[in-house]
N, C-alpha and C positions, 0 to 999 in steps of 0.2 A: 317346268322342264327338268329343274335341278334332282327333286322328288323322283322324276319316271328314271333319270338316266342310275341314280343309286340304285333302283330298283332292282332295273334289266344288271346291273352289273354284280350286284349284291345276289340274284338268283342265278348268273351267270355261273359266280364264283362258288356257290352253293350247291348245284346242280352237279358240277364237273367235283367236287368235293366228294358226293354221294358216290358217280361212277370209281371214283379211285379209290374210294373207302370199302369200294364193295356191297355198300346200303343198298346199290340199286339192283340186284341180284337177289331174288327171293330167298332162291338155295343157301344162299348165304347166310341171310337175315332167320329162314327158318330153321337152318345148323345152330347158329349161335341160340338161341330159343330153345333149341333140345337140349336141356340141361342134363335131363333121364336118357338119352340117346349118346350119338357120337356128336358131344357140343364141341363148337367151335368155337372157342372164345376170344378169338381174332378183334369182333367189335367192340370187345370191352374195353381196347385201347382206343378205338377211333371213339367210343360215348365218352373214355374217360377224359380224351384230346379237346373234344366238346366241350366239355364242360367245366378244364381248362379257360379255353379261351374266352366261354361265355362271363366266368366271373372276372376277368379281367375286363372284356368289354361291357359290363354292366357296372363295375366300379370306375368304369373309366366316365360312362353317360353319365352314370347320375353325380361324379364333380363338373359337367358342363350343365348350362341351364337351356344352350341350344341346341341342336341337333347340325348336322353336315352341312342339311339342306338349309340353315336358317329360320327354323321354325322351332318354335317353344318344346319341349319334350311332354311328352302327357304321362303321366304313369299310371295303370292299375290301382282305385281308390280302394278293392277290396283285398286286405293282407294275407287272409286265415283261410284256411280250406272251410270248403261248403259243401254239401249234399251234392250240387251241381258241376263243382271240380271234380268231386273224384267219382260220383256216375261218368262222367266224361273224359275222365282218364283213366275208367274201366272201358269202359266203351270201345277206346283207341287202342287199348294195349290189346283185348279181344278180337276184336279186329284188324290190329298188326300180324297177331299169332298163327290166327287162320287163314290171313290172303300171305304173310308175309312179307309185304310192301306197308307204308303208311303213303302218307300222303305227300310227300317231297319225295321220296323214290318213283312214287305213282304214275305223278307228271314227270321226271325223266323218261321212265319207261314209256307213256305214250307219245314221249316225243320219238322214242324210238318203234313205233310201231305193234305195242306188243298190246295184244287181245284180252290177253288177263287187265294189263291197267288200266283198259276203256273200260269194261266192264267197274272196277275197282272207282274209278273217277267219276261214273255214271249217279254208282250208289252212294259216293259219298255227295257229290252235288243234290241228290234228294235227299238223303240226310240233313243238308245243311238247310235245305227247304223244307223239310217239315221240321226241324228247330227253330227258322226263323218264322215260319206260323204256331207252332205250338207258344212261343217263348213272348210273341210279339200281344198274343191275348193275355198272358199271364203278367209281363210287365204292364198293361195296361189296366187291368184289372187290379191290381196290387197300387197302380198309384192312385187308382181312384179312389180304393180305401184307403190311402194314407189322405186322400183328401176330404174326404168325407170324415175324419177325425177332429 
C-alpha cells in the first residue's frame, strides 16, 4: 500500500509539475524545439531545473540502501550506451518533435480530454506491445545461446 500511495503522489506531483512548467502544452514544447524558427527557450530552464534536482535525488538514493517504501533499491546492471538506448532515445526524441508531447505530458493531456493524446497514448501502448513481442523472442533466444555455450 506504502508503494501505490508514493506512486499516486509522486505522479500527482509530476503531472501538476508538467502543467505549470508548460510541458503539457504542445505549442509550447514545439516552440522550444524550433530552434530555426521563433524558439522559445523557456523550457531550458524548467530541463535545466530537472536535471538539477534529478542529480541531487539520485546522489541522495544511491547513499541509502533502501527506498521510502522500505524495499531494497535495484539499480540498472547495464552502465554504457548500447545500439538499444540510443535507437530508443532516437525514437522518443522523433517522436516528441512530431506529436510535440512525450509521454508524461500525454497522459496529462488525456486526462484532460484532449484527442491528440488518445491518439498519441494509443500508439505508444502498441509500441510498447510490439517491443515487448519483438524484445521478448530476442531475449529468449539470446539466453538460449548463451546456454547452449
Amino acid at each position: 500500500m506504502k508503494k501505490i500511495l508514493f506512486a499516486l503522489i509522486g505522479g500527482l506531483v509530476f503531472g501538476v509539475g508538467l502543467i505549470v512548467a508548460g510541458m503539457a502544452n504542445p505549442a509550447k514544447v514545439l516552440g522550444f524545439l524550433d530552434i530555426a524558427g521563433k524558439w522559445d527557450p523557456s523550457l531550458a530552464f524548467v530541463m535545466g531545473g530537472a536535471v538539477a534536482v534529478g542529480l541531487v535525488g539520485f546522489r541522495l538514493a544511491h547513499s541509502q540502501a533502501l527506498a521510502w517504501t522500505g524495499e531494497p533499491r535495484v539499480w540498472p546492471a547495464l552502465k554504457g550506451l548500447d545500439k538499444r538506448l540510443v535507437g530508443g532515445a532516437l525514437l522518443f526524441g522523433v517522436g516528441w518533435g512530431i506529436a510535440g508531447i512525450c509521454p508524461g505530458p500525454a497522459l496529462v493531456l488525456l486526462g484532460a480530454g484532449s484527442g491528440k493524446a488518445l491518439v498519441f497514448v494509443v500508439a505508444m501502448v502498441v509500441g510498447m506491445a510490439v517491443h515487448a513481442v519483438v524484445t521478448s523472442g530476442h531475449s529468449a533466444a539470446s539466453a538460449s545461446e548463451k546456454a547452449a555455450k
